[in-house]
N, C-alpha and C positions, 0 to 999 in steps of 0.2 A: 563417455566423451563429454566434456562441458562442453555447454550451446552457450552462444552469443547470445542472448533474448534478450529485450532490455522490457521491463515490466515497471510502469510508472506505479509508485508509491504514495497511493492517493494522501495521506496524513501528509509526510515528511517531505513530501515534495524530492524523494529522494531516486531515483534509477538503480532499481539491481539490474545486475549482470550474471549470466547464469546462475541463477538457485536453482538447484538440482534440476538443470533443464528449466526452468521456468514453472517450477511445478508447487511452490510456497513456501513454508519456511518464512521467512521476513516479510516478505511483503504480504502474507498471507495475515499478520496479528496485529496488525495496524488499529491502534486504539480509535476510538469513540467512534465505529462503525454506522453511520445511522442506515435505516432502512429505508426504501422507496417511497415517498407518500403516493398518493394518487395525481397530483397534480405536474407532478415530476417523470410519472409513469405516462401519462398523458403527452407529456412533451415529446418522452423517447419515442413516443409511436409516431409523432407528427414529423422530427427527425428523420425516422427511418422511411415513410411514407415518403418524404421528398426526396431521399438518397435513391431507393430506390427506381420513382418514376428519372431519376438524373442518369443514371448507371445506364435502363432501358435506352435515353436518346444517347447515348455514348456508347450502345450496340451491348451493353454486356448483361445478362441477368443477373439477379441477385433480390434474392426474399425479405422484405421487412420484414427484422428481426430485433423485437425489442429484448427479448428474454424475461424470466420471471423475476418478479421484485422479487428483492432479495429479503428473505424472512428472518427476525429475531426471536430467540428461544429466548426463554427467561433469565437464562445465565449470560448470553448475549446482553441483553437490557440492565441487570445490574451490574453489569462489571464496566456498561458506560456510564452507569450513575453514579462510581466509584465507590458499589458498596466493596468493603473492606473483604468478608468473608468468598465473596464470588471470587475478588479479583486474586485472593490466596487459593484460594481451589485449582484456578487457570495457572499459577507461578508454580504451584508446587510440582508441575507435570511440566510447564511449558517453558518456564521463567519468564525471559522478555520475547520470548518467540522466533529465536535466530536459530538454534539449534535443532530444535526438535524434529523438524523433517528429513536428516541424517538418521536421526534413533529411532522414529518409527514411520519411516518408507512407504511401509504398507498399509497402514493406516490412512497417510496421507494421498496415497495412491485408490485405497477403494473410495473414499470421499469425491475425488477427481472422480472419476469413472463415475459414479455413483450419479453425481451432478450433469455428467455429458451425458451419461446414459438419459435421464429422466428429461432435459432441453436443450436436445440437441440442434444447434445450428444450423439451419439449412444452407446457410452460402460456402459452409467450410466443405461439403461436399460436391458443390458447383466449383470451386475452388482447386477442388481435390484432379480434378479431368483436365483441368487446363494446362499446355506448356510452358515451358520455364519462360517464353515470351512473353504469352498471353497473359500469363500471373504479374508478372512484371509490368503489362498494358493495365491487367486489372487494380492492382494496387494504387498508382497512379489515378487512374478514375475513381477511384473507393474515395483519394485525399480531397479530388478535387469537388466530388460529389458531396462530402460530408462538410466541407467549407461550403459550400450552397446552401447548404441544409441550413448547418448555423446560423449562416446570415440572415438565412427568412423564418425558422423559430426561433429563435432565440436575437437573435440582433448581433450576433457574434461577429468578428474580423479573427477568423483562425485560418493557418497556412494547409494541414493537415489533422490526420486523425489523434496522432500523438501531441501537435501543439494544443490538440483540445484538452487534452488529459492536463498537458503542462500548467494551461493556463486555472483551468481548474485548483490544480494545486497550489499555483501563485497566487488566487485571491482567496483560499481558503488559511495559507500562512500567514496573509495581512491583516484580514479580519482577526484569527488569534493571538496575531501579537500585537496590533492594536486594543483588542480588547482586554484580554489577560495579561499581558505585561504590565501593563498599568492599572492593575486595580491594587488598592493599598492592600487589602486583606490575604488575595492570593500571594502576592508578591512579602509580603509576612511571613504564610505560610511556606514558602517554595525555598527560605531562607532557616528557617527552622529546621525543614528537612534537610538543604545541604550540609547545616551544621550538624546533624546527627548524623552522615554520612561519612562525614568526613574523620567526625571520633570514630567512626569504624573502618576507616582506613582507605577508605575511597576516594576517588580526586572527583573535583567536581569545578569544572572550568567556568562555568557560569550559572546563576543561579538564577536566571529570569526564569517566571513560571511555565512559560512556552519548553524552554529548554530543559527545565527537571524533569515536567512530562517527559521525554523520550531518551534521558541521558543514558539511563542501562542501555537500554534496547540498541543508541548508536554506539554503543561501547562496545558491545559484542557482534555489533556489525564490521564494526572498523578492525576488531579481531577476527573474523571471517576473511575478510578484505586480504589481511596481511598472510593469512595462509593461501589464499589462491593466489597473491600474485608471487608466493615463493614455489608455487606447484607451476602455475603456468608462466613464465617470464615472460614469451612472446605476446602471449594474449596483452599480461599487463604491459607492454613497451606500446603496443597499440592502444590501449583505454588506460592514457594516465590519470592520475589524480585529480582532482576538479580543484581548482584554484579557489581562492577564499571568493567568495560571492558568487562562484558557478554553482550549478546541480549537482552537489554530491552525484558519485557514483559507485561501484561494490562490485569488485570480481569474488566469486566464490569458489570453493574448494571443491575436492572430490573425495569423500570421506565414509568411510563404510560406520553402520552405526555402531562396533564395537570402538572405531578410533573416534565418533562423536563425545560418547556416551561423558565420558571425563569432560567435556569440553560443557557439555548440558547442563552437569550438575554442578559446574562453578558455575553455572546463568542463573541457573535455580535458586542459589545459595545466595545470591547477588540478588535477583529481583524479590527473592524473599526480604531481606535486605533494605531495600528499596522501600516496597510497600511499608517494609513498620515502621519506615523514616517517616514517610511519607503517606499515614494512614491519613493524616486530619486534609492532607493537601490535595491527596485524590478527590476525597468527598466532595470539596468544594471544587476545585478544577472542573474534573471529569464532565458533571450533566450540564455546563457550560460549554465547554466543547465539542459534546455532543449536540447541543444547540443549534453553536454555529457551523458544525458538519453540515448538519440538516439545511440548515440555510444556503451554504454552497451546492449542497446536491442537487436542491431546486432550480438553482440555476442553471447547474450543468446539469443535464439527466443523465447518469449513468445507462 
């Protein structure tokens, strides 16, 4: 049964809707990942310190819970610095990362497990005893708690927990496209690459650097898209299309991986594609963005 989940899209600033349950796939391959510094890690704990003493005077428990920074492998770190050979290792299995979690399930499911087994959450099991009331009281105090929170580390004005992610996403697109759109040399590069794109037969609607970065990746989104809302129509008649200037958003399909499998390897074929358009504009893009990833995540702490 596809679930409604909406999973903020920390890159693209984008909302999927049901990926396989909320379980990755798209929003799982979100280019130039950075990792936790310490000073970011520092925040989250200061964050959750005060949500929680908030939650207490609002009667409900709930454990500060920063979680483990999140660690990069080696093939993690070059494939943000755009070298060439990593990021073809990751295309030739994954492409731009829409599909693959249809074709191997299981895979993506012992990683899941894997990761909840080894830091597991303690309020999702305080969470887990409570009635459909009281979850509903508690959610409610979680937004209003984690808006307190913000306001006194961080200096933030957010409504909830999800407007924190939102907003997060909005100053990390502006910094990019502020800064990469207008550099003469990316913006060279990101045109070279559409032209060889497009001698191969590919459309390519815009060719700002921000936008090359992710054009596969929403191309096979927005074919995702088109198959769930012909699977689900009700679902899509309730989550329609995002108007030009709203938050994209993405109903997904229900797909066994023998019916993905064709779909993966025209992503594959394509982001192969992509990269060799696009080998000299990765390089220089890529540990740019990764950059200024970094720079928003300090802000925001994950």
């Amino acid at each position: 049964m596809l679930k409604r989940s909406r999973l903020a899209y920390a890159v693209l600033g984008i909302v999927v809707t049901g990926v396989l349950g909320g379980c990755g796939g798209a929003a799982e391959k979100a280019p130039a990942a950075a990792a936790s510094t310490p000073a970011a890690a520092d925040k989250k704990q200061q964050l959750e310190s005060v949500k929680a003493d908030c939650m207490k005077q609002k009667g409900f428990k709930y454990v500060p819970y920063a979680g483990p920074p999140r660690k990069e492998t080696e093939q993690d770190r070059k494939i943000s610095s755009g070298d060439y050979q990593a990021m073809r290792k990751d295309r030739e299995k994954n492409g731009f990362g829409v599909y693959p979690a249809y074709v191997y399930p299981e895979e993506f499911r012992r990683e899941r497990e894997k990761s909840d087994a080894a830091h597991p959450d303690p309020n999702l099991k305080i969470q887990s005893k409570l009635s459909p009331a009281q979850l509903d009281a508690f959610h409610k105090a979680s937004d209003a708690c984690q808006a307190a929170a913000a306001k006194q580390v961080l200096g933030l004005t957010i409504k909830s927990g999800m407007d924190y992610f939102q907003q997060r996403d909005a100053a990390r697109k502006k910094a990019v496209t502020s800064e990469l759109d207008s550099d003469p040399r990316l913006v060279e590069l990101a045109g070279a690459m559409a032209t060889c794109l497009k001698n191969k037969g590919y459309s390519v609607a815009d060719t700002a650097p921000s936008k090359m970065a992710v054009r596969g990746h929403i191309s096979f989104l927005e074919q995702q898209d088109r198959q769930g809302r012909e699977q689900h129509p009700e679902e899509a008649q309730s989550m329609p299309k995002a108007k030009k200037g709203e938050e994209p958003n993405y109903l997904s399909p229900e797909l066994t991986p023998e019916e993905a499998k064709p779909y993966l390897e025209k992503e594959i074929k394509a982001a192969l594609d992509d990269l060799e358009c696009g080998k000299d504009f990765y390089a220089a893009y890529a540990p740019r963005e990764t950059a200024i990833s970094q720079q928003v995540n300090d802000r925001f702490p994950m």
